[in-house]
Backbone as a chain_set.jsonl record, in Angstrom:
{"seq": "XXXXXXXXXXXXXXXXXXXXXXXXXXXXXXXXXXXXXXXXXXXXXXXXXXXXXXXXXXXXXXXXXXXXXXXXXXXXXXXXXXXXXXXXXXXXXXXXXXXXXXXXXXXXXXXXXXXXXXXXXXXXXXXXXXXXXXXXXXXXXXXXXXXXXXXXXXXXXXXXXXXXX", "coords": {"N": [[-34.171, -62.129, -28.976], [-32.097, -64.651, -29.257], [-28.472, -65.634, -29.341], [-27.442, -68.301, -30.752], [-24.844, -69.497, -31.182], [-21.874, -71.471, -31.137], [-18.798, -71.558, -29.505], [-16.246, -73.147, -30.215], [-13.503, -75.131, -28.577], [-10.214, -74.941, -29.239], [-8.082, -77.992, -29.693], [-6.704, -79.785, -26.821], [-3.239, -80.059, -26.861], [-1.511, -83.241, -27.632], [1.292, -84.237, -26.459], [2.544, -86.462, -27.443], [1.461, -86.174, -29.891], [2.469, -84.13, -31.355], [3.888, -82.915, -34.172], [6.845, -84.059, -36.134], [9.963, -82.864, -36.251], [12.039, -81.661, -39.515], [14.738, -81.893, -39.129], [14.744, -83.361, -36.629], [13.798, -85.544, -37.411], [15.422, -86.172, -39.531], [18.077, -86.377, -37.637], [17.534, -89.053, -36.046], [17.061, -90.896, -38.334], [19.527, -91.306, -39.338], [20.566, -91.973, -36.638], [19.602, -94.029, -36.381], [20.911, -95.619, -38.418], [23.33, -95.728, -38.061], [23.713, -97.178, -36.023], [22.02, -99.705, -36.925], [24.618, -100.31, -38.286], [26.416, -100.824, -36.583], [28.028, -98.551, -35.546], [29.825, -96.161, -33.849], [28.519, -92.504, -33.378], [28.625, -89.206, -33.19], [26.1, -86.77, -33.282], [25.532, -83.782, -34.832], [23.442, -81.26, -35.09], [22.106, -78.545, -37.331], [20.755, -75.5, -37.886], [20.955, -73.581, -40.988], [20.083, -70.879, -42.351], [17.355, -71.323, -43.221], [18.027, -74.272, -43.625], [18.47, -77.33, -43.334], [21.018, -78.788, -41.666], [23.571, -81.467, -40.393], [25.733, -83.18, -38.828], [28.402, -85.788, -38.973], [30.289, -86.838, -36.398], [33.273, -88.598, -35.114], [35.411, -89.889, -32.702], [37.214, -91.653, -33.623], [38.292, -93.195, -36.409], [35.945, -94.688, -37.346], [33.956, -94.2, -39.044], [35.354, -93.679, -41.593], [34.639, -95.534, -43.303], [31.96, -94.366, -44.331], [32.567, -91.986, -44.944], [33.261, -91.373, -47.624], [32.676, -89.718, -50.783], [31.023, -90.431, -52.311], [29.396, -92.165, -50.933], [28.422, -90.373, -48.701], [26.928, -88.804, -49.943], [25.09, -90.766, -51.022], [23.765, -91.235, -48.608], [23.027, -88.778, -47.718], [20.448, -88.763, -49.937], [18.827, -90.739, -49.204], [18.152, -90.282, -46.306], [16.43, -87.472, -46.929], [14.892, -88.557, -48.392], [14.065, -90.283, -46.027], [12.744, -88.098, -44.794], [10.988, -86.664, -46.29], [9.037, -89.042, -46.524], [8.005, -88.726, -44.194], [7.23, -86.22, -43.663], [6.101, -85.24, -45.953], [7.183, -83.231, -46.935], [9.356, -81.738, -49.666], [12.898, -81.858, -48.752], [15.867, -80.159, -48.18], [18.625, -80.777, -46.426], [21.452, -81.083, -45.48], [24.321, -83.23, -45.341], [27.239, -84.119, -43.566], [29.722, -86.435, -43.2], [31.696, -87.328, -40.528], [33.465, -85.029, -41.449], [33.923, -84.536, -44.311], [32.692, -82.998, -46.242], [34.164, -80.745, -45.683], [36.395, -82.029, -46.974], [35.429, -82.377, -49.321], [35.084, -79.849, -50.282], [37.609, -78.918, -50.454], [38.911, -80.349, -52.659], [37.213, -79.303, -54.465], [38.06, -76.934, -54.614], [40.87, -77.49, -55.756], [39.978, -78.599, -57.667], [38.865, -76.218, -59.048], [41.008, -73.739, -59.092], [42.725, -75.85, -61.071], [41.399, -75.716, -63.118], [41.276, -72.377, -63.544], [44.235, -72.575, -64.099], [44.468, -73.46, -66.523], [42.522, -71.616, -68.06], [44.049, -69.415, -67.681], [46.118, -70.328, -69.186], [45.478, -70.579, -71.74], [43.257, -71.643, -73.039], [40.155, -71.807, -73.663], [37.859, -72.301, -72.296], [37.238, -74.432, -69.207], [36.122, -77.102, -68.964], [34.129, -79.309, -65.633], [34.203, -81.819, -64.295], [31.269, -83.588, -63.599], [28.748, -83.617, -60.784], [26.939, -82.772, -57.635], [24.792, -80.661, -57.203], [24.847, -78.626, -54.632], [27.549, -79.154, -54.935], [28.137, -77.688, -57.026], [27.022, -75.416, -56.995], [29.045, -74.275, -54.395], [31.392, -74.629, -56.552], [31.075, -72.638, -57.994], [30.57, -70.228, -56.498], [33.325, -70.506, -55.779], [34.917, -69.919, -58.059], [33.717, -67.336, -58.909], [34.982, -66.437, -56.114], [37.375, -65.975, -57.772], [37.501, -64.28, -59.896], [36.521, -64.573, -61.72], [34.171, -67.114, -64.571], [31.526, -69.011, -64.142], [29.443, -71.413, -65.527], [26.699, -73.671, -65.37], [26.159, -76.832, -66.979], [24.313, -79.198, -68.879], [22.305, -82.187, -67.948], [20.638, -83.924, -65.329], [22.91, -86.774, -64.084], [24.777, -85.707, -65.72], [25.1, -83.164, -65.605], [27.065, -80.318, -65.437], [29.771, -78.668, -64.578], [31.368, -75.278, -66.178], [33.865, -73.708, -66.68], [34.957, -70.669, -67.549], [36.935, -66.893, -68.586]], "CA": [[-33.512, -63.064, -29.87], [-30.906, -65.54, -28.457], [-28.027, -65.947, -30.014], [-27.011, -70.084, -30.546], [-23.374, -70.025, -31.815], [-21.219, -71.855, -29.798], [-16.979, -71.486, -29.931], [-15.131, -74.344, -30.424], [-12.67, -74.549, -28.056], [-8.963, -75.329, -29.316], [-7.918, -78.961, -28.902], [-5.376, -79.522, -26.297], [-2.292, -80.949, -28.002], [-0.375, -83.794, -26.513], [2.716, -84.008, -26.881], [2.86, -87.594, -28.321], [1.027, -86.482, -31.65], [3.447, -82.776, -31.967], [4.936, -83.436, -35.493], [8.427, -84.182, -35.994], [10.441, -81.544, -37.712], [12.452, -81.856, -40.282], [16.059, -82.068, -38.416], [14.447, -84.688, -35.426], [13.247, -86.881, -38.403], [16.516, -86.917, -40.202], [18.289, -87.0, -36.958], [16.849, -90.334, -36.288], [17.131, -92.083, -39.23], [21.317, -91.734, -39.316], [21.328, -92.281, -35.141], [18.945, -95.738, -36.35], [21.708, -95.691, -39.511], [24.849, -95.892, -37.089], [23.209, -98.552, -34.834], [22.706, -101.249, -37.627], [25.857, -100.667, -39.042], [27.185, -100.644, -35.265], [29.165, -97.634, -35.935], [29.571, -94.813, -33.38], [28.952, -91.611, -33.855], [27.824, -88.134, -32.588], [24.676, -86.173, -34.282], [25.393, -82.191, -34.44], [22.118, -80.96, -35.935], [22.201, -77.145, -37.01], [19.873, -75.037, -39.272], [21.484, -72.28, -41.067], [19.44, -70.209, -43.674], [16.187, -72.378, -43.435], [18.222, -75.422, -44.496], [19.241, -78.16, -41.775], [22.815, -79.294, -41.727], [23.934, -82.63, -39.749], [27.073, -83.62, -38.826], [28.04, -87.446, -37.858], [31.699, -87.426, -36.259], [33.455, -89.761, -33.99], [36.779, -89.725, -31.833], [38.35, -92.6, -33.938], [38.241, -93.503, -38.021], [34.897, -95.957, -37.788], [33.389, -93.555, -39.74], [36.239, -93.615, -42.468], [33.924, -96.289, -44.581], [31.15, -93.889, -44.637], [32.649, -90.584, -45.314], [33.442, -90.681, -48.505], [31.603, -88.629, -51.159], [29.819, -90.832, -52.727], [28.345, -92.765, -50.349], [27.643, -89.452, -48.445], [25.602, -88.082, -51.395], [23.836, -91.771, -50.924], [23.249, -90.991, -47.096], [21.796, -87.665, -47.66], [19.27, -88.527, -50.402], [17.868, -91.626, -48.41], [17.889, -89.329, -45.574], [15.824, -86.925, -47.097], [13.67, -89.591, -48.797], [13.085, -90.35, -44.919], [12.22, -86.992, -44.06], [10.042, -86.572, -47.01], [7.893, -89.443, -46.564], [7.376, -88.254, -42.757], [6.444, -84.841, -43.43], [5.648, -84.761, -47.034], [7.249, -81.936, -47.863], [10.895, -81.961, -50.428], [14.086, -81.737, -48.104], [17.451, -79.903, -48.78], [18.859, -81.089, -45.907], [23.128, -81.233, -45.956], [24.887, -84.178, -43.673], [28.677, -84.258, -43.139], [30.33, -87.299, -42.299], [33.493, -87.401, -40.512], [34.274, -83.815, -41.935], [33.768, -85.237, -45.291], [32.37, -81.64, -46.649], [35.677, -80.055, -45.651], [37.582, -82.672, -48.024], [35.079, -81.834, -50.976], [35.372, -78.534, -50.533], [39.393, -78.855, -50.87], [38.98, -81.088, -53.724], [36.595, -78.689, -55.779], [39.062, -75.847, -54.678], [42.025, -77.671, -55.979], [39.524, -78.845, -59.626], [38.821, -74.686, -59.929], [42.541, -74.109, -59.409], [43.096, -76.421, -62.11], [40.575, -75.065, -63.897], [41.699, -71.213, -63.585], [45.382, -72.445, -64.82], [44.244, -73.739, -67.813], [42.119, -70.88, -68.55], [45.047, -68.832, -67.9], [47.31, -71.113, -69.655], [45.14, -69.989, -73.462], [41.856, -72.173, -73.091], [38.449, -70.288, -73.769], [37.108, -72.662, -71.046], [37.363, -75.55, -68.806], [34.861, -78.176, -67.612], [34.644, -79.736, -64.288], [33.598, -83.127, -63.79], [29.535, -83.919, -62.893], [28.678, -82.852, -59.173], [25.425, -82.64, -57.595], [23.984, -79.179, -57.241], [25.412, -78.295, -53.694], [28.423, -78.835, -54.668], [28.465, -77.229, -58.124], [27.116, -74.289, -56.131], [30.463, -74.085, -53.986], [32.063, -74.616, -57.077], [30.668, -71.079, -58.187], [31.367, -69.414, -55.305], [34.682, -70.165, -55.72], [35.107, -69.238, -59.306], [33.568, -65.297, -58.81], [35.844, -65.283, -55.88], [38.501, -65.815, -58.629], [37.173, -63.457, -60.615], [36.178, -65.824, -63.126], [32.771, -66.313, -64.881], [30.881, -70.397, -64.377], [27.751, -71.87, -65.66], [26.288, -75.193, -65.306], [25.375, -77.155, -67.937], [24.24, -81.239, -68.744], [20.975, -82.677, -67.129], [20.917, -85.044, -64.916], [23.773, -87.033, -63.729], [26.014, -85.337, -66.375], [25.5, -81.569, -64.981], [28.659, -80.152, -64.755], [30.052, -76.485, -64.702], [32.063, -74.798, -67.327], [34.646, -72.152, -66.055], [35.437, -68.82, -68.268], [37.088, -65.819, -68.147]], "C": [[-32.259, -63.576, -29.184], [-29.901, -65.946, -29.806], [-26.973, -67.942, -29.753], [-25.777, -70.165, -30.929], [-22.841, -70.342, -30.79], [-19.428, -71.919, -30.573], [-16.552, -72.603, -30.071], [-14.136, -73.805, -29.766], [-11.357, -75.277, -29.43], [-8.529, -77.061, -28.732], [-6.685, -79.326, -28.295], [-4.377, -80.503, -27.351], [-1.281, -81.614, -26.97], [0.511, -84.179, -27.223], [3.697, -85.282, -27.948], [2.326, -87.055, -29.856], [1.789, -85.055, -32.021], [4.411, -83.979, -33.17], [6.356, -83.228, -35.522], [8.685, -83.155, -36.989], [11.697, -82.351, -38.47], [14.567, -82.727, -39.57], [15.704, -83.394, -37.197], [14.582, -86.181, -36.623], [14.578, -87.502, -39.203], [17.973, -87.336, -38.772], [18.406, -88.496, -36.419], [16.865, -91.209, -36.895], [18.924, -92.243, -39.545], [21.732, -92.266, -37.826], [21.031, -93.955, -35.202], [20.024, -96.739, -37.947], [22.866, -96.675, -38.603], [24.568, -97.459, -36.16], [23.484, -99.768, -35.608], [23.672, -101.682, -38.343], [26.915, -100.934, -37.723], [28.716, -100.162, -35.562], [28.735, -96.503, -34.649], [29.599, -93.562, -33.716], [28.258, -90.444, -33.586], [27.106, -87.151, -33.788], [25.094, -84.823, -33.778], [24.177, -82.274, -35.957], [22.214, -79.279, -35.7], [21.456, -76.229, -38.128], [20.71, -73.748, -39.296], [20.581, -71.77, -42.491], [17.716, -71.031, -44.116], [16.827, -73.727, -43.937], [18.963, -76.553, -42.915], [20.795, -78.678, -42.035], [23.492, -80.525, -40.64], [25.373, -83.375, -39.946], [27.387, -84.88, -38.038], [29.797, -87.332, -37.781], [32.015, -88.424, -35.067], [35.138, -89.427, -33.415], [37.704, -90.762, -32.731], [38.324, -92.676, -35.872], [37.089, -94.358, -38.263], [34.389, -95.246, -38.624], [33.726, -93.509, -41.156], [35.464, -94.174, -43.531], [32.501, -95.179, -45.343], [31.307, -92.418, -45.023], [33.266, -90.475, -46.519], [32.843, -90.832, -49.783], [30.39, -89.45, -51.79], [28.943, -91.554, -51.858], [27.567, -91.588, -49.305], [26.62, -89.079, -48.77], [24.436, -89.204, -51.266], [23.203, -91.32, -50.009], [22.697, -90.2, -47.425], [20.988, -87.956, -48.643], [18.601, -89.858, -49.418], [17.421, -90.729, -47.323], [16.891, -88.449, -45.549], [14.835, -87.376, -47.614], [12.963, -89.906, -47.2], [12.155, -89.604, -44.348], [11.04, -86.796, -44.786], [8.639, -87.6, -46.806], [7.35, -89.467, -45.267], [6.364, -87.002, -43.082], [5.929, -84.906, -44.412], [6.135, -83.968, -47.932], [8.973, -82.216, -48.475], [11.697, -81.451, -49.281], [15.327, -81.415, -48.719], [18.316, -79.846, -47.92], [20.876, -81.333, -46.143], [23.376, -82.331, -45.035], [26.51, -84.098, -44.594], [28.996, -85.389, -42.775], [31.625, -87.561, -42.255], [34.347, -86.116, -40.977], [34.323, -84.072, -43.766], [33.767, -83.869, -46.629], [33.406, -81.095, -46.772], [36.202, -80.844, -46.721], [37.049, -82.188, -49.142], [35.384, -80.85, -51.328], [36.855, -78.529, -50.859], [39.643, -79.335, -51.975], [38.365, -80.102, -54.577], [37.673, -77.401, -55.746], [39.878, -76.158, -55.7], [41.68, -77.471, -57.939], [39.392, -76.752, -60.173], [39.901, -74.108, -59.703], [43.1, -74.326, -60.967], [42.869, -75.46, -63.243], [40.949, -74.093, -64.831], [43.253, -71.844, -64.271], [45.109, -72.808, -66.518], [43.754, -72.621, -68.816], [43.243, -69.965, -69.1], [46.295, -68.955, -68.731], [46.536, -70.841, -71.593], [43.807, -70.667, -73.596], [40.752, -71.291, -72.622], [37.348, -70.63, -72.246], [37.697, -73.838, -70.463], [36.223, -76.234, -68.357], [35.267, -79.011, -66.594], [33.939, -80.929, -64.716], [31.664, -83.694, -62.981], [29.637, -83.857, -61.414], [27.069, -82.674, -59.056], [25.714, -80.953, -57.637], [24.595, -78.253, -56.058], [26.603, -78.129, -53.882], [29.457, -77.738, -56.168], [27.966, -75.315, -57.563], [28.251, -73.26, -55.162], [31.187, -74.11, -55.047], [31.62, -73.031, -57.79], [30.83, -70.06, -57.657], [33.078, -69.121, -55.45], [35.76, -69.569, -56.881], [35.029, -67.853, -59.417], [34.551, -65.081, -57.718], [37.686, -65.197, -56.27], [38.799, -64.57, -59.937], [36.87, -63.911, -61.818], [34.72, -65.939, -63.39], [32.24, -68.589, -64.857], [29.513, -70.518, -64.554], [27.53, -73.488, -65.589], [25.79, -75.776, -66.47], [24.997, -78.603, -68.1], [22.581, -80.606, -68.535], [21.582, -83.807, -66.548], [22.133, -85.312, -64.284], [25.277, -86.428, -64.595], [25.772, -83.444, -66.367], [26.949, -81.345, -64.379], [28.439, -78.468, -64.564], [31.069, -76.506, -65.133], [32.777, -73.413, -66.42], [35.253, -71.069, -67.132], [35.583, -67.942, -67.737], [36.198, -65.105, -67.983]], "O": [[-31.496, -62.811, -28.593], [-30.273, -66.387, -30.893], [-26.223, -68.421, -28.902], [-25.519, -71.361, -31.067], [-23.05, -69.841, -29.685], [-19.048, -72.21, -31.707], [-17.454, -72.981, -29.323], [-13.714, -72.657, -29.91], [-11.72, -75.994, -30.363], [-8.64, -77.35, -27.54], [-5.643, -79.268, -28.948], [-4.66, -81.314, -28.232], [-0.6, -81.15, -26.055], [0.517, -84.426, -28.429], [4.698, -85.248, -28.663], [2.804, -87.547, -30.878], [1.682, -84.82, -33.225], [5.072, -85.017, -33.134], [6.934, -82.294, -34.966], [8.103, -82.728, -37.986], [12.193, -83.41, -38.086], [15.163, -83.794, -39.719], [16.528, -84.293, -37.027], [15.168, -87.264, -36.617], [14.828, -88.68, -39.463], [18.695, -88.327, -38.882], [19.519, -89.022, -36.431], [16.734, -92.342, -36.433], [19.415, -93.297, -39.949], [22.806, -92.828, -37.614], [21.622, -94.859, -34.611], [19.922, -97.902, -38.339], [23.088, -97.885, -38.563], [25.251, -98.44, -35.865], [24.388, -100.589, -35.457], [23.833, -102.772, -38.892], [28.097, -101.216, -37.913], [29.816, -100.694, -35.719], [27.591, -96.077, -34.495], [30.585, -93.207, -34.362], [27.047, -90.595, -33.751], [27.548, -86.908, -34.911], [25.08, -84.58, -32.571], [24.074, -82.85, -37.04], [22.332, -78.705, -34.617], [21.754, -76.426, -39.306], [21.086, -73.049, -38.355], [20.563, -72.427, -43.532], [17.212, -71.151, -45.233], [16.116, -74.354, -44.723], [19.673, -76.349, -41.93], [21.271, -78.744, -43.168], [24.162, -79.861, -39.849], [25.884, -83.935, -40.916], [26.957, -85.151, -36.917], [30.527, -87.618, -38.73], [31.202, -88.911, -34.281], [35.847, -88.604, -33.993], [38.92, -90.698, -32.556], [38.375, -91.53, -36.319], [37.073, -94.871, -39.382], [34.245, -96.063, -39.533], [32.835, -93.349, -41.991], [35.445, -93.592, -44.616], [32.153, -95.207, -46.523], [30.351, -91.723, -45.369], [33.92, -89.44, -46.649], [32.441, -91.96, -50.069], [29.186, -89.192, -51.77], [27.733, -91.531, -52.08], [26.369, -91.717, -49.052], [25.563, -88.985, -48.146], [23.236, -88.939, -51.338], [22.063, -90.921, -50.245], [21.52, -90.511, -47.608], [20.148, -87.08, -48.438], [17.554, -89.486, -48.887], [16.244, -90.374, -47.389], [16.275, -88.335, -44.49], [13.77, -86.782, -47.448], [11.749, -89.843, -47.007], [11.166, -89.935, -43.694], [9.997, -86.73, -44.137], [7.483, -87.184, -46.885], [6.326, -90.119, -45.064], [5.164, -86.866, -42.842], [4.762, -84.588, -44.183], [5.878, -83.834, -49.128], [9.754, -82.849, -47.764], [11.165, -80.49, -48.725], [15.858, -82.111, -49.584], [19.131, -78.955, -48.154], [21.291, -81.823, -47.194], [22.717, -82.409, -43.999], [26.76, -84.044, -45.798], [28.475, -85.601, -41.68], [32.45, -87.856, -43.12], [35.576, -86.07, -40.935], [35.185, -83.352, -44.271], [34.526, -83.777, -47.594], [33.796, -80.845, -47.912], [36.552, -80.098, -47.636], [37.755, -81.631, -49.983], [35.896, -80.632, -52.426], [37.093, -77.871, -51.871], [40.639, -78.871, -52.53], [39.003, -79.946, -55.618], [38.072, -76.926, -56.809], [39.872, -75.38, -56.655], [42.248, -76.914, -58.878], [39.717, -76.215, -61.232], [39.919, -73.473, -60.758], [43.627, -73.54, -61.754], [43.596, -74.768, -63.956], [41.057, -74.204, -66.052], [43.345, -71.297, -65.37], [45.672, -72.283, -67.478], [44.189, -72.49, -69.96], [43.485, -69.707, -70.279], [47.183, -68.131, -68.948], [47.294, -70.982, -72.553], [43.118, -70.117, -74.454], [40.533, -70.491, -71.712], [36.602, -69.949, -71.543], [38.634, -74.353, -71.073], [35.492, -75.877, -67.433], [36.414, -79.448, -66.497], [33.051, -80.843, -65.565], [31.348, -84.069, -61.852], [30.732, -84.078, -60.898], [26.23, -82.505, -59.94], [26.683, -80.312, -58.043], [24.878, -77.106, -56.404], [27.14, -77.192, -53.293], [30.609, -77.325, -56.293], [28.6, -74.289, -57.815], [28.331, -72.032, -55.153], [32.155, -73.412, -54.744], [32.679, -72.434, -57.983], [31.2, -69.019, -58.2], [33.78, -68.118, -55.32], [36.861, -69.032, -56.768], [35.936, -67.161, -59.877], [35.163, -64.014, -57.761], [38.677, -64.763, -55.683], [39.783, -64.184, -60.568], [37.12, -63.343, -62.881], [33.935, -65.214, -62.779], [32.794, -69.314, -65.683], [28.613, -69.934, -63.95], [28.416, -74.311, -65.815], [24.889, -75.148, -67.026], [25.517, -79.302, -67.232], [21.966, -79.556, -68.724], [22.552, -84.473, -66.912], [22.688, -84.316, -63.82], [26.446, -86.615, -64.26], [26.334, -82.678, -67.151], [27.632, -81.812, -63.468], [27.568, -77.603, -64.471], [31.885, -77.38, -64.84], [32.272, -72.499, -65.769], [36.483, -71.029, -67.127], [34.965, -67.642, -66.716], [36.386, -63.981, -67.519]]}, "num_chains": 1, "name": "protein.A"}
């Protein structure tokens, strides 16, 4: 008895059809961003925790129009709308521009600050102001390490977070 199965080999893979990852793809669409806005500006690309992180700075202020928060928050969901309809798959992708991150972060410091005096000052609670998700996240962080107690609440564009003792 002969046996007829035959293997399939493996097909070689060239290098033009290797899929883009997630960080090349959004890479790319801020280096093709910068161009038609003819803005300079250097791409740090860095994954920390499974999540990609992209940073666009520059040596001078051209950047100044685009770093701040809200139009950031625009940049990264188009961004991730790019990445998504490459790969398919949802993106939680962070971008920085200009250091931009650093300022929010100082700004939500300063609002849970606030926050904490008020509490301290006889109020049962305080609310913060609507925030996406990332940054209502940092704003949590920074509340426990006040020793303080936050929850999120809303839908939508009117999700905020509530600070208590």
């Amino acid at each position: 008895m002969t046996d007829d199965t035959t293997t399939a080999e493996a097909p070689e893979t060239d290098h033009d059809e290797v899929e883009r990852d997630e960080a090349d793809i959004a890479g790319d669409y801020i280096e093709e961003l910068l161009d038609i806005c003819d803005l300079d500006g250097d791409i740090e690309i860095e994954e920390r925790a499974g999540r990609v992180y992209l940073s666009v700075t520059d040596d001078g202020d051209s950047l100044r129009v685009l770093s701040k928060p809200e139009t950031v928050t625009a940049l990264q969901e188009l961004t991730r709308i790019a990445v998504q309809a490459e790969t398919g798959e949802f993106s939680r992708l962070i971008l920085d521009v200009a250091g931009s991150r650093d300022t929010r972060a100082s700004e939500l410091q300063r609002l849970v600050d606030t926050a904490i005096e008020r509490i301290e000052g006889g109020s049962s609670s305080a609310a913060l102001p609507p925030m996406s998700s990332y940054e209502r996240k940092l704003v949590h962080d920074l509340v426990a390490e006040k020793g303080f107690h936050s929850e999120s609440e809303g839908e939508g564009r009117d999700r905020h977070t509530v600070v208590t003792r």
